[in-house]
C-alpha positions in Angstrom: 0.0 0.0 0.0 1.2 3.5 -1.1 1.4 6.7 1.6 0.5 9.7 0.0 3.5 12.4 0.7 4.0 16.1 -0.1 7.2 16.7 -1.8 8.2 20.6 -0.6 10.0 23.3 -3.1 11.9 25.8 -1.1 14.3 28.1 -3.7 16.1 31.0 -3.5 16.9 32.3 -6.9 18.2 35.7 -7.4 16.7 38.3 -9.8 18.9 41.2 -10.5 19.9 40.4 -13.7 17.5 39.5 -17.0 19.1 36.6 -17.4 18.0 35.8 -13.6 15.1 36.5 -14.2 14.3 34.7 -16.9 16.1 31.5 -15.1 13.7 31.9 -12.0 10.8 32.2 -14.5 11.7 29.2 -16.2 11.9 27.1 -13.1 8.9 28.2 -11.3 7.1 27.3 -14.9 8.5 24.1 -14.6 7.3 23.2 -10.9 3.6 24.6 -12.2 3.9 22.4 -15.7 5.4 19.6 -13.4 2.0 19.5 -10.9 3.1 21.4 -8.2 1.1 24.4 -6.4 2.6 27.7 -5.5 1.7 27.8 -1.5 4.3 31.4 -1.2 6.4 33.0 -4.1 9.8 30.5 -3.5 7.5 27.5 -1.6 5.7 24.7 -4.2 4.0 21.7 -3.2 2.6 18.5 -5.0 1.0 15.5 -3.5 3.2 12.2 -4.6 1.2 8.6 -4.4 4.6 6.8 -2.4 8.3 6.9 -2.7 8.9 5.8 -6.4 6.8 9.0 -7.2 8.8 11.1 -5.1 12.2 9.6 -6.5 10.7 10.5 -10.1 10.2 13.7 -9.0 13.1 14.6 -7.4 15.0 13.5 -10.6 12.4 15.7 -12.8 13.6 18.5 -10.4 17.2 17.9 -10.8 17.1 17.8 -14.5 15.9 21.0 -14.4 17.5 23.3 -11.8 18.3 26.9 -12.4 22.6 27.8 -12.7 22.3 30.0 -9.7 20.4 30.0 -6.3 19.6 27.7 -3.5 17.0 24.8 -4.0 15.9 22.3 -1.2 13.2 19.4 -1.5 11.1 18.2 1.8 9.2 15.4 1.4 6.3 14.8 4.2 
């Protein structure tokens, strides 16, 4: 039997530059295309149906991280 979990986006991705911003656009259109919900501006969540989800996830999320910034994962 599968738990459902939350898998937790936390990122700090800086702006001051077009090219940041156009990064940290990118990225949080990617966590929307990719399921999740924005619950604050840097915080996305998404429900996972058990581990193997979150595992796919997590890889989806690495494949597509932004070159500069700070991203953590939290998976309840």
């Amino acid at each position: 039997m599968s738990k459902f979990m939350r898998l937790i986006v936390f990122f700090d991705i800086p702006t001051k530059t077009k090219k940041d911003r156009r990064c940290a656009y990118s990225f949080r259109k990617f966590l929307l295309n990719d399921g999740y919900c924005m619950l604050q501006y840097s915080v996305y969540v998404r429900v996972c149906n058990g581990m193997d989800a979150v595992r796919k996830h997590e890889g989806r999320l690495n494949e597509n991280l932004p070159e500069t910034g700070s991203v953590r994962m939290l998976v309840l």
